[in-house]
PAKETOR-651970 format. One line per 3 residues: for each residue z, x negated, y of C-alpha. Coordinates in nm, 3 decimals. Layout:
N
Z X Y ~ ...
***
This chain:
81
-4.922 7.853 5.283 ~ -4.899 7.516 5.143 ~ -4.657 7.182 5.233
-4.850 6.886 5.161 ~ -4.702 6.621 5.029 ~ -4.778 6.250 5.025
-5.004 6.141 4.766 ~ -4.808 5.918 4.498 ~ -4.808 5.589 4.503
-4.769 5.277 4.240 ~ -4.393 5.335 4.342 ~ -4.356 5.647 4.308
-4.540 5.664 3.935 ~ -4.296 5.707 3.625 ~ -4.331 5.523 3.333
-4.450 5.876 3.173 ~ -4.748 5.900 3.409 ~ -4.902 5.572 3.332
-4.773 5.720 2.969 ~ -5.028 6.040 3.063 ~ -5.305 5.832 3.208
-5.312 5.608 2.933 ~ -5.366 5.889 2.668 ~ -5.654 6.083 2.939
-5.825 5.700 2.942 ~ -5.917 5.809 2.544 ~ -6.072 6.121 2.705
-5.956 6.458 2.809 ~ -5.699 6.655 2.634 ~ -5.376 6.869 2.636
-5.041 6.871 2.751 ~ -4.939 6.890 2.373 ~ -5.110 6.619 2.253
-5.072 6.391 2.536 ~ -4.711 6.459 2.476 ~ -4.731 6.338 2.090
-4.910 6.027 2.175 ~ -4.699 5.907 2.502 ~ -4.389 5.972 2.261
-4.254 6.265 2.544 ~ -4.198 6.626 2.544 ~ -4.463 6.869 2.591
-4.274 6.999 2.849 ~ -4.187 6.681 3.049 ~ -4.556 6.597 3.026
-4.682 6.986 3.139 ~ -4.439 6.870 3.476 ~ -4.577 6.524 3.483
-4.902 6.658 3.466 ~ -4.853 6.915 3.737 ~ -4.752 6.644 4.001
-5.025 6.426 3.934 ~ -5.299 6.752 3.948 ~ -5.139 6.751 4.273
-5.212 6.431 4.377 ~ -5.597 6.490 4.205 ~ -5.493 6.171 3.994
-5.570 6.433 3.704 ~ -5.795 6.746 3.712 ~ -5.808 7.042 3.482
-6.067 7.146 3.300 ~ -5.965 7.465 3.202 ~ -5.796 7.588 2.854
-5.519 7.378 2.901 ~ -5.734 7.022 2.924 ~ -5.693 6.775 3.163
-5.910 6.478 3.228 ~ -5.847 6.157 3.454 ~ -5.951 6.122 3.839
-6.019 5.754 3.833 ~ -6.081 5.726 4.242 ~ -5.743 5.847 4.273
-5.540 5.628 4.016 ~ -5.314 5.418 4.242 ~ -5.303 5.036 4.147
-5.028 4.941 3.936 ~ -4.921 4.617 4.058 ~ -4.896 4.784 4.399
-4.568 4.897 4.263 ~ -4.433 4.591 4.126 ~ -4.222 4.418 4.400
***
């Protein structure tokens, strides 16, 4: 049984998951080396990532990959108010 919650908005985005999407724009790859290139921890980014699979903003692709959902990528400037 499953609660689900809201899919994230602009607002609700942290500057590490534009961070994450950024790096999966490049093309898909791992928690530990989207971590080295968005400058945070592996772990931070494994949680990160884990929010926005639930939100299908990111999908995995098995072995630890992720790749970028690009329907699903809220609009940026939606959050700036």
């Amino acid at each position: 049984m499953s609660t689900a919650e809201p899919i994230m908005d602009a607002d609700d985005m942290r500057d590490a998951d534009w961070a994450i999407l950024e790096v999966l724009r490049e093309g898909r790859a791992n928690a530990p080396l989207i971590a080295e290139q968005a400058g945070y921890s592996a772990q931070y980014v494994r949680e990160r990532l884990g929010r926005l699979k639930q939100d299908d903003i990111v999908e995995p692709l098995g072995h630890g990959m992720y790749a970028i959902n690009p329907e699903e990528i809220p609009n940026r400037e939606d959050g700036d108010a």
